[in-house]
matplotlib code that plots the C-alpha trace (Angstrom):
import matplotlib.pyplot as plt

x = [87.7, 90.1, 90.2, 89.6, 92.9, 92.9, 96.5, 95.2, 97.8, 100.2, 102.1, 104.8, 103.3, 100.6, 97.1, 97.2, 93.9, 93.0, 89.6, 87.4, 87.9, 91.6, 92.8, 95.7, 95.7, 98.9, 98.4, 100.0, 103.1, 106.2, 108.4, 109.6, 112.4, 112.3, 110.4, 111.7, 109.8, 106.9, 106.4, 107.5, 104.1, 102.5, 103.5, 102.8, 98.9, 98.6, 99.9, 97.5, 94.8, 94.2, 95.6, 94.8, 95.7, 98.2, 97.3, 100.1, 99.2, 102.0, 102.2, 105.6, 108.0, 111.3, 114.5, 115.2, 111.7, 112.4, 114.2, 111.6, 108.5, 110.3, 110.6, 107.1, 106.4, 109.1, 107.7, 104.0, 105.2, 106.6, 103.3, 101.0, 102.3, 99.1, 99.4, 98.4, 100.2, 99.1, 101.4, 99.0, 100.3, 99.0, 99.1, 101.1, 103.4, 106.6, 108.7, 106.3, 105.5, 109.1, 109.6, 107.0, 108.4, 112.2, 110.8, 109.3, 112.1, 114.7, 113.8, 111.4, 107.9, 104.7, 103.5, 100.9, 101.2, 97.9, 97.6, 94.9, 93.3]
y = [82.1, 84.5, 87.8, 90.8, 93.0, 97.0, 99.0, 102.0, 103.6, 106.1, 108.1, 105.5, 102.5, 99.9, 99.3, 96.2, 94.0, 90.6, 89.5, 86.7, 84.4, 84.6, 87.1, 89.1, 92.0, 94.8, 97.7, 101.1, 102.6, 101.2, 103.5, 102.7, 104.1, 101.5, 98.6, 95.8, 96.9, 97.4, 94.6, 92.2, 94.4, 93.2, 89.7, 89.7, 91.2, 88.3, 85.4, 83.1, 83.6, 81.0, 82.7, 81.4, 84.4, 86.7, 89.8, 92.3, 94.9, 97.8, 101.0, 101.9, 100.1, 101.5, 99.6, 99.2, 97.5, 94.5, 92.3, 92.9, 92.1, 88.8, 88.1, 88.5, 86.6, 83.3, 83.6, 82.9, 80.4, 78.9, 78.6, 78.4, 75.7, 76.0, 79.7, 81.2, 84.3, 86.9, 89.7, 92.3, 95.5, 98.1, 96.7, 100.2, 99.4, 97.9, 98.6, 96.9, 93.8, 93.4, 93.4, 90.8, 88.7, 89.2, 88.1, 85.4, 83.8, 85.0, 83.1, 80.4, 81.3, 79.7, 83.0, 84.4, 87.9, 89.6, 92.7, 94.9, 97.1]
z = [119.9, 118.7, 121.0, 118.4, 118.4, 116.9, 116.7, 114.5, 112.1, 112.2, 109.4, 110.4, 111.6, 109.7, 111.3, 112.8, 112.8, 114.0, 113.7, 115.2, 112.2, 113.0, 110.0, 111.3, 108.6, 108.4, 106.5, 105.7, 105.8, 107.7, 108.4, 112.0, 113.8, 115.8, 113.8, 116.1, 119.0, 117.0, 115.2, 118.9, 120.3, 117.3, 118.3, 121.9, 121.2, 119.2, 121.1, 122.4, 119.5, 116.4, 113.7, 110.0, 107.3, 107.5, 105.0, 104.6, 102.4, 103.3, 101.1, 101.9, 103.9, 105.0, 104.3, 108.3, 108.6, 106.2, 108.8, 111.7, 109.0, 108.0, 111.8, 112.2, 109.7, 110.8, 114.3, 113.2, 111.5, 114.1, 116.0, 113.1, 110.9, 108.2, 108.4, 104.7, 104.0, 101.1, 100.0, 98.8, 96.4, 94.4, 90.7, 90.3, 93.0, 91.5, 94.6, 97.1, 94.3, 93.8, 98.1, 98.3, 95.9, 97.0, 100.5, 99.3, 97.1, 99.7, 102.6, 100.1, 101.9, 100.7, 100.5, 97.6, 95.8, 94.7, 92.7, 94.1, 91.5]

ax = plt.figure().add_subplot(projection="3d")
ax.plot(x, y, z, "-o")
ax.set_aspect("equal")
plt.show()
């Protein structure tokens, strides 16, 4: 049983949500100063749970922040082998469609885009 984990927003950080079902959702805006020690919180609230879906769905994310999402993302890999990952944007939002799919071609993620109206 997955324990149910809350980190509301920020006008920098995403809202971070893990429900029982094991869906680890990130949302918002990135723009950390620090992103690194963010995103390793992130990872250490999560540890121990069963996580099945990642859902990232960012609105802005800062160019220092790219490196510490895809190390997020390679170190839940690491301990969830069948982890599904979904890349949400905007179907308005070239910039964030065109991160998603740079981040997924760049370091060859099974990873799946999906426009949200």
């Amino acid at each position: 049983m997955n324990k149910a984990i809350h980190i509301d927003s920020t006008s920098y950080s995403p809202e971070v949500l893990l429900d029982s079902q094991g869906i680890l959702t990130i949302s918002g805006d990135s723009r950390l100063e620090n992103p690194k020690n963010f995103y390793s919180d992130v990872l250490n609230k999560v540890e121990g749970n069963d996580i099945k879906l990642l859902s990232l769905y960012y609105e802005y994310v800062g160019s220092s922040n790219i490196l510490s999402i895809v190390h997020l993302i390679h170190e839940l890999l690491k301990e969830y082998k069948d982890l599904t990952i979904i890349w949400k944007h905007d179907v308005l939002d070239e910039d964030i469609q065109e991160l998603g799919e740079i981040i997924k071609d760049s370091y060859n993620l099974k990873m799946t885009l999906e426009a949200i109206q």
